[in-house]
N, C-alpha and C positions, 0 to 999 in steps of 0.2 A: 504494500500500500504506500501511493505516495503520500508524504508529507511536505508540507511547506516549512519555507524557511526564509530568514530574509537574512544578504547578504551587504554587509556594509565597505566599500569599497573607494579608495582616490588613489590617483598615481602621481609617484613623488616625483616623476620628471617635470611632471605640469607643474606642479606646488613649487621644484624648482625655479622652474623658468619665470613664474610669476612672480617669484620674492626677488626675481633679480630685474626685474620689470620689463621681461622679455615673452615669448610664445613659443610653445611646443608646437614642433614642426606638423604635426599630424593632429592633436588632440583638441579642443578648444579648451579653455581657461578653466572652466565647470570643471574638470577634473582635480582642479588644485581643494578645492573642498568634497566631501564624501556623499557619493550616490548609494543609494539603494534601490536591491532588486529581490526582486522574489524569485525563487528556485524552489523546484520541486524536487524530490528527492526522499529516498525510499529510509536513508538514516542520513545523522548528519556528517558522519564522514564522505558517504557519496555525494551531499552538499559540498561539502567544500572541495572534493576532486569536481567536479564541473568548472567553479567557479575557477579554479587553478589552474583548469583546460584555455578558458573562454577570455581570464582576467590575469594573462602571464606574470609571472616578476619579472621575466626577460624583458618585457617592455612597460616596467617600471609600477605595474599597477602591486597595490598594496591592500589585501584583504585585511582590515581590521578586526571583524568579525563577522560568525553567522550564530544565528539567533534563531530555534523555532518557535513559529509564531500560529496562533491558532486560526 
């Protein structure tokens, strides 16, 4: 059964770029502050392998946390 969950998420190259009063080549500025997403997901570990798939650290994104939510 899946479960929900919400995924709290920003990328510290954005956050960079904006404390240095510059732009990420790809991402718009909204990433320097934390988005969330709802994932579905059968446990929370398969939450967070999705989110890990979809939200790389290779390209700077930062999961802070996931959360089930009812």
């Amino acid at each position: 059964m899946q479960q929900k969950f919400e995924a709290a998420i920003f990328n510290e190259e954005v956050l960079a770029a904006v404390q240095e009063g510059e732009h990420h080549k790809n991402l718009s500025d909204s990433w320097a502050e934390t988005h969330y997403f709802d994932v579905y997901a059968s446990s929370l570990e398969e939450a967070w392998e999705k989110m890990r798939r979809k939200y790389s650290v290779d390209r700077g994104f930062i999961i802070k946390a996931i959360d089930e939510v009812d």
